[in-house]
N, C-alpha and C positions, 0 to 999 in steps of 0.2 A: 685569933689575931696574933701575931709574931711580938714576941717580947720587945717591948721598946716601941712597938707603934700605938702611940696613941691618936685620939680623935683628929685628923685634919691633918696627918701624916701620911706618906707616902713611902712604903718598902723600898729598901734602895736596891732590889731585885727590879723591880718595874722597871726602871733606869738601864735597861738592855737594850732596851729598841733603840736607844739612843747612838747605839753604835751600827745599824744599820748604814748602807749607801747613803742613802739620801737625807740622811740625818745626819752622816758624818759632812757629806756638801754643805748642810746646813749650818753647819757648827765652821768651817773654813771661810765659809760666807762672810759670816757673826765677824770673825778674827780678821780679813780682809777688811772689810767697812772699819775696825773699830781704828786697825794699822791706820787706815787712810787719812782717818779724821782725825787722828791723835799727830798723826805727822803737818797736816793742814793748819791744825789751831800751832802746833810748833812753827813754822813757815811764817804764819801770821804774828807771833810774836815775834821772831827776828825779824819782822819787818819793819812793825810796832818800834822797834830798835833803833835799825837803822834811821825813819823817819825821824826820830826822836836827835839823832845824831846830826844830824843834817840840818834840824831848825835851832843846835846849839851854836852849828859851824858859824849857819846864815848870821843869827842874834850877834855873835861877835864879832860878825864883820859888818855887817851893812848898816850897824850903829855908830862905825866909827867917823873922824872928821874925813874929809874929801883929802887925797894928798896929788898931786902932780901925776898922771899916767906915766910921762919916760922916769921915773922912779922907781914905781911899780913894775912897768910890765920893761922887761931889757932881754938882750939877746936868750939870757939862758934862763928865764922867765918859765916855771912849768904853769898853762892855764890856771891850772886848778889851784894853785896854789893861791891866783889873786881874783878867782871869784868872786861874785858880790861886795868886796871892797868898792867906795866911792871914789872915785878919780877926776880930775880937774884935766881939762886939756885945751889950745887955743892955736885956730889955724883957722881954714880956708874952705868952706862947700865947695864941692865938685858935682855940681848942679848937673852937668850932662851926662854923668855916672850913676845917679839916682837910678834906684829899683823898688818893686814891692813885693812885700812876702803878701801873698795870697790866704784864700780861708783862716784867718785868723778869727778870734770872736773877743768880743771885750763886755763882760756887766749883761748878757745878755741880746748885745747887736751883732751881725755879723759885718766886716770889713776886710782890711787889711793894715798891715806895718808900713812905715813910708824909710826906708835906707839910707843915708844917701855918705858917701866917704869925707872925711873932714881931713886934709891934708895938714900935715904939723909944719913945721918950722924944718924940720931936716929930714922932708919928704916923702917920711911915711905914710899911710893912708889908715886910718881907724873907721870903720863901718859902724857909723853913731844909726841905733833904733831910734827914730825920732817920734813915735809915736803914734797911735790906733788912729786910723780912719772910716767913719762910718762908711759902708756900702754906697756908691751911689756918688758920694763927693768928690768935688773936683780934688785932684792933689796938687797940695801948697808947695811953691818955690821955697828954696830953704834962706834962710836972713844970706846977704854977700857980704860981702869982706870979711875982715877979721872976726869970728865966731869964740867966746869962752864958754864951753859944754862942761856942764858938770853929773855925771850919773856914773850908773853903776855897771862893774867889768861883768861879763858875760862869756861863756865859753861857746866855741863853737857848737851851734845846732846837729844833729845827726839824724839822721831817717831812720826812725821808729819800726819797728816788726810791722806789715802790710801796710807802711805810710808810704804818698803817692811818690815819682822819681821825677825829678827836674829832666828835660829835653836835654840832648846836648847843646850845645853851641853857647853862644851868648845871650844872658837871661839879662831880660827885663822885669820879669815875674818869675817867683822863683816861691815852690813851696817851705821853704827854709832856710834861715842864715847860715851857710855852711859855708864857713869861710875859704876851706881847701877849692871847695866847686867853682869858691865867685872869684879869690883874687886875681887867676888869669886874665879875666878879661878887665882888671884893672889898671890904671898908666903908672903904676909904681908900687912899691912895697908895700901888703899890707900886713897890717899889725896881727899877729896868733890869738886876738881876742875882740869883741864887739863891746859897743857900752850903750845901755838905754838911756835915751835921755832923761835927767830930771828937773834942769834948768839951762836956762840959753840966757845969753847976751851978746849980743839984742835976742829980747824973747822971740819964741817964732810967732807965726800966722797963719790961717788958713783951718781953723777948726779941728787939729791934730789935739787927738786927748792922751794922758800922760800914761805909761801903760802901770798897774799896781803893782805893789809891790810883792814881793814872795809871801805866796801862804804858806803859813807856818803851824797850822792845825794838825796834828798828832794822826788824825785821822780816824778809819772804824775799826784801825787791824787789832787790836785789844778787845772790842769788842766779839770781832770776828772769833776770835782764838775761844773765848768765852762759850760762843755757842759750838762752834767745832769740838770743844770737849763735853761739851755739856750732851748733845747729838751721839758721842761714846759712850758716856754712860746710858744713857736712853737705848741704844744696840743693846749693851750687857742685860740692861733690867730686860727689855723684852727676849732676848735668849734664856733666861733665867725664869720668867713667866711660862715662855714655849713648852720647854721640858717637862715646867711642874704641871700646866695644864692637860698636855699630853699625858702624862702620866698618871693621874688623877682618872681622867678619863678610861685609861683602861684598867686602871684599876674599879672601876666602879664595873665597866663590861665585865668584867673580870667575874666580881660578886652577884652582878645579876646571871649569868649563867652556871655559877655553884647552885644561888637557889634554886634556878629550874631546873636542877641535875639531882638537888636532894630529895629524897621520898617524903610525902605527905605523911602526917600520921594517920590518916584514911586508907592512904598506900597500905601503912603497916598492919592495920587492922584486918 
């Protein structure tokens, strides 16, 4: 036995085959998979991040009191800027402008949005979300005359990687609020932001449900990132098994064919 090897050791001579083709593939493999997944669980906690960043934005604005939209939202107004903010506004349905956003789902039913533009006082046009409609129901006329809408700013919609594409021309149904796409075919200015409703006066009618509010749940990407690294070390330990398995094993061929190469002492006799 080679100095230094004791019982349940392995010569670090064995450890040659290791450098073979297909064992050196093996080993690029190992380091491939562990890259992937160490980079995955990193992905997922900058995501974890971000999320995190986004329901600090939401919390301090959508808890704030309601303030006036031409206050808020003015010429050099950047959307994003008055997201989620509550805004007060008070004008006019344009009942024959009405449109619906399609495939929508709410709590589990499928529906749609009901749109419709609320004309202000110096004739811009705001595209107030007035609220979820079950599938199947008739859609509700919106309250006439002087309307006070109070909810919250919204940025324009955008079509999602493989999300469906609105028709050209002028939509009545339309897969998403996309401000740029509708205000053409509207009779006047529309405002660079939408707002969902949260309270009307006069309330509405017609069994339109209020749409919720933003979730603000952290999410599984922490989680994710957990088992993504956890999955890396689980590669390493089984690379690490591989070898010593493999080489154990021929170390054992190894000794069973010294003894059948050594002479009996019957031989010697």
């Amino acid at each position: 036995m080679p100095a230094g090897a004791g019982a349940g050791t392995v010569p670090s001579g064995m450890y040659r085959f290791a450098l073979r083709p297909k064992w050196i593939l093996f080993h690029l493999l190992i380091v491939l998979l562990v890259f992937t997944m160490v980079n995955l669980g990193i992905w997922q906690y900058h995501r974890y991040q971000s999320r995190t960043a986004f329901n600090d934005e939401v919390r301090s604005r959508f808890d704030l009191a309601a303030q006036p939209f031409d206050q808020l939202v003015t010429a050099t107004t950047d959307p994003d800027d008055v997201e989620w903010l509550q805004a007060s506004l008070t004008g006019t349905y344009l009942a024959d402008e009405q449109l619906i956003l399609i495939n929508r789902g709410q709590y589990g039913q499928a529906g749609s949005d009901v749109v419709t533009p609320l004309e202000l006082a110096d004739g811009t046009l705001v595209l107030i979300d007035r609220g979820f409609l079950v599938e199947g129901s008739a859609v509700p006329a919106p309250p006439t005359g002087q309307v006070t809408v109070t909810g919250t700013i919204r940025t324009s919609e955008r079509r999602s990687l493989g999300g469906l594409t609105d028709p050209p021309g002028e939509l009545r149904e339309a897969q998403r609020l996309d401000i740029e796409r509708l205000a053409p075919q509207m009779p006047g200015p529309v405002a660079p932001v939408f707002v969902t409703l949260v309270t009307s006066e006069p309330s509405q009618t017609g069994g339109l449900q209020p749409l919720p509010a933003p979730e603000l749940s952290n999410g599984p990407h922490l989680s994710y990132m957990v088992q993504w690294f956890i999955f890396s070390v689980c590669a390493i330990v089984g690379w690490v098994l591989a070898l010593r398995r493999s080489a154990k094993k021929r170390l054992s061929e190894a000794a069973e064919r010294t003894a059948a190469d050594s002479p009996s002492p019957a031989d010697d006799e």
